[in-house]
PLY file of the C-alpha trace (Angstrom):
ply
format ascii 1.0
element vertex 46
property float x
property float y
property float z
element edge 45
property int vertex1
property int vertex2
end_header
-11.11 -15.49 -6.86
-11.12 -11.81 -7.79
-14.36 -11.40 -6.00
-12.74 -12.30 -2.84
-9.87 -10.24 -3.39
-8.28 -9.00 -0.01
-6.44 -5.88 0.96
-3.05 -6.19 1.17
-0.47 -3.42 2.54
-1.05 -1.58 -1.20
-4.62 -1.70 -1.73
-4.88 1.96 -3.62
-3.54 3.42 -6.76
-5.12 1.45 -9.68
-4.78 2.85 -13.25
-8.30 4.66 -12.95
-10.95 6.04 -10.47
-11.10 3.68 -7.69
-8.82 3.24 -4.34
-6.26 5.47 -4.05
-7.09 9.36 -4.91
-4.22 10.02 -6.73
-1.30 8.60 -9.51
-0.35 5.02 -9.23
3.00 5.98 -8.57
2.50 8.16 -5.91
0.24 5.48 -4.30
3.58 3.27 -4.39
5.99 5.76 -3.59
3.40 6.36 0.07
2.86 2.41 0.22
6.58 1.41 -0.02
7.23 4.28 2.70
4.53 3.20 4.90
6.16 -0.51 4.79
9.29 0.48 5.66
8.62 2.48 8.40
6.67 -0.57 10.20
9.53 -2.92 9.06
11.46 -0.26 11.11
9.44 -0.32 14.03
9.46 -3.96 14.39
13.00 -4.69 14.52
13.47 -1.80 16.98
10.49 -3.80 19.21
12.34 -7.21 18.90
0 1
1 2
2 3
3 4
4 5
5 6
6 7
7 8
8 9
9 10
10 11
11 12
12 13
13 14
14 15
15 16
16 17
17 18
18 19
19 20
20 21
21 22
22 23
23 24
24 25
25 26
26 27
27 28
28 29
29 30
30 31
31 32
32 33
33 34
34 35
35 36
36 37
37 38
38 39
39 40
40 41
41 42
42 43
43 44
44 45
């Protein structure tokens, strides 16, 4: 299954060189932000 894998909202930030360019945690801290915001948007569109 792993070489099927599919993006999901957080697709960056692994524990070395690939995806995200910077920390894992910083990757989550913009991820979880990002989600949030279009959570927002959504229930001010409905």
């Amino acid at each position: 299954m792993a070489n099927k894998a599919m993006n999901t909202e957080h697709s960056g930030g692994k524990n070395r060189g690939t995806g995200y360019y910077g920390k894992r945690a910083n990757a989550k801290r913009e991820s979880n932000k990002a989600r949030r915001e279009a959570a927002k948007k959504i229930l001010r569109d409905s």
